[in-house]
N, C-alpha and C positions, 0 to 999 in steps of 0.2 A: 561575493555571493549576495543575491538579493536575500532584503530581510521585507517580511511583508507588516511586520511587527514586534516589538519588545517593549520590556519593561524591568523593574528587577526581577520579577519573578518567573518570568516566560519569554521564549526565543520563539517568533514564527518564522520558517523561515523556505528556500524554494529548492529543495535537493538536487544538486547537476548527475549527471550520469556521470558514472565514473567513481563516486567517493562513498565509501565505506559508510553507512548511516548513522554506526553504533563507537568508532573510533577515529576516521579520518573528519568525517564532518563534526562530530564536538569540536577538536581542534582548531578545523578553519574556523568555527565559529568563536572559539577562547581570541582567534587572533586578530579577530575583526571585531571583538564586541566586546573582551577582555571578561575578565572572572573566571566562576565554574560553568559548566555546562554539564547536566545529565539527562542523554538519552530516556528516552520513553516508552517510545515503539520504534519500529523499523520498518525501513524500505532496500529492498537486495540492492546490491553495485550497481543493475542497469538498468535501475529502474528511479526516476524522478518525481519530482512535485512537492507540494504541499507538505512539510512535517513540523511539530513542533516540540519543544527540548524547554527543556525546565533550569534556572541560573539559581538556584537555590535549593537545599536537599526541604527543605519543610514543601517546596512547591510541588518539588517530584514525587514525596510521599503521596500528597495530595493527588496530582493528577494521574499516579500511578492506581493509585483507589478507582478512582474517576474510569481508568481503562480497562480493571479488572471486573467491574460492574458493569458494564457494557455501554457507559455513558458517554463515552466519546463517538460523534458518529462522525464515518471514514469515508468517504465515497471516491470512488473513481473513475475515468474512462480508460476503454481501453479499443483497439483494432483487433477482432477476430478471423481465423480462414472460416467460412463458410456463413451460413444464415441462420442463427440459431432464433425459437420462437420470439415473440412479441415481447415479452415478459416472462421472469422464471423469479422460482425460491425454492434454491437448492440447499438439501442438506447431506453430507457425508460423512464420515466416519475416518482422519488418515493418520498414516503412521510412517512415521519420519525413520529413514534408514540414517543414523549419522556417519555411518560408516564413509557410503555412498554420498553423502549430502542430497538427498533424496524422498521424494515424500508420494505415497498409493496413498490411491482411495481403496479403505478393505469394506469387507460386508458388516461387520460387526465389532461392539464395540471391546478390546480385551486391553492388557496391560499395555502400555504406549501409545494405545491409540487415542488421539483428540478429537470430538464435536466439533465441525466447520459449519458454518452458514454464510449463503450471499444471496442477494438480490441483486435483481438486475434487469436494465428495458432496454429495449431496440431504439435504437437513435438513427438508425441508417445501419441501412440492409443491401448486398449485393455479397459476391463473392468475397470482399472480406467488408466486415460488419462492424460498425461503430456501437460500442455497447455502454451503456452508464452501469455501474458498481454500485450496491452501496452493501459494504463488509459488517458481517453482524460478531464477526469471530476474527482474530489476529494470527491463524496458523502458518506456519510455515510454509511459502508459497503459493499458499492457498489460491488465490487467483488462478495460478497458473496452470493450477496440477488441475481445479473441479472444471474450468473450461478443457482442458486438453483430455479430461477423462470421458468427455464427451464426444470426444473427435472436433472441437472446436477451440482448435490451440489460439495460444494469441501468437498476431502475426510478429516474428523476430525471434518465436520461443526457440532454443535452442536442448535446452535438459528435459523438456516434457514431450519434443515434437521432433522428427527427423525430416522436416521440410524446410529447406534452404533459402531465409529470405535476407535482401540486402542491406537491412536494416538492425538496431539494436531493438528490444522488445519493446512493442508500444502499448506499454503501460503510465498512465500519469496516476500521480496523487491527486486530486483535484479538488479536493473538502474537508473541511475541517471545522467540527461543530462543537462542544461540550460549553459549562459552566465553569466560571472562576472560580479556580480554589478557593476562596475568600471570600470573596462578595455575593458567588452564586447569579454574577451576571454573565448572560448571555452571551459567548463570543462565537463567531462563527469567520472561517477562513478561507477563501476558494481562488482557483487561479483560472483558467481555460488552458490548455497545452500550447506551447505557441506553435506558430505555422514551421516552426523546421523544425517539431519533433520528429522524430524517426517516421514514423508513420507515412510520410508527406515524401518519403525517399521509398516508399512500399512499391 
């Protein structure tokens, strides 16, 4: 697995498609880099890039703080069907069916439902559309459900969209900005998707 960075205290590392974010990949990483590993945040099965995991419970307190205060900033790209405007800042309201593994946008805010926010700019436009992310909120799918509730699925979506494309969903992690638990310096983490993410097979 590439590692883009470590220390004792923090794993940066480059998620492959395919490995679970929250159980399979601490693992891979215990067995390539040895100690603890604890998750942080998360990225679904089929979705990669950029994440980073904490190798000590005092760091994880820490940069768990750090993500509940909205201080880690997340950005992504992704490929969407259609053209959507130049620039947006969307907010919604959704509520996770766990039954279904499934998440709406509702009208209003009541018991279960979570505040979502995303920004986002047009990077390239055509029938399907190159969009930059940058995520203000950690919900459930979220990407996938506030584009698709648009009529602007991402291209590969399978659970949000009934259009059949030959690829796995092309979403990347691609950024990763917050301050050191400790020091309060500046670390910041980015990759570009490489040329055979899914996308490139659209």
């Amino acid at each position: 697995m590439d590692i883009l960075f470590e220390n004792r205290d923090i794993a940066v590392c480059i998620k492959p498609v395919g490995l679970d974010s929250e159980q399979e990949l601490p693992e891979a990483l215990k067995e390539q880099l040895g100690g603890e590993i604890f998750p942080l945040h998360r990225l679904d099965k089929n979705v990669a890039g950029v994440m980073v995991y904490a190798r000590n419970k005092k760091a994880a307190a820490q940069l768990s703080a750090i993500i509940a205060k909205g201080e880690m900033v997340k950005e992504y790209v992704a490929l969407v069907h259609g053209t959507p405007p130049e620039n947006g800042d969307w907010e919604d309201f959704l509520f996770k069916d766990s039954g279904k593994n499934k998440v709406f946008v509702v009208k209003k805010e009541r018991k279960g439902v979570k505040f979502a926010r995303l920004e986002y700019q047009l990077l390239k436009s055509g029938e399907q559309s190159l969009v930059h992310i940058r995520l203000h909120t950690g919900r459930s799918h979220q990407i996938r459900v506030q584009f698709s509730s648009r009529g602007m699925p991402l291209v590969g979506e399978r659970k949000y969209c009934t259009l059949e494309d030959p690829c796995e969903i092309a979403l990347w992690s691609y950024r990763l900005a917050f301050n050191h638990p400790y020091s309060g310096k500046p670390m910041e983490f980015s990759l570009e998707p490489p040329d055979i993410y899914p996308w490139s097979t659209c």
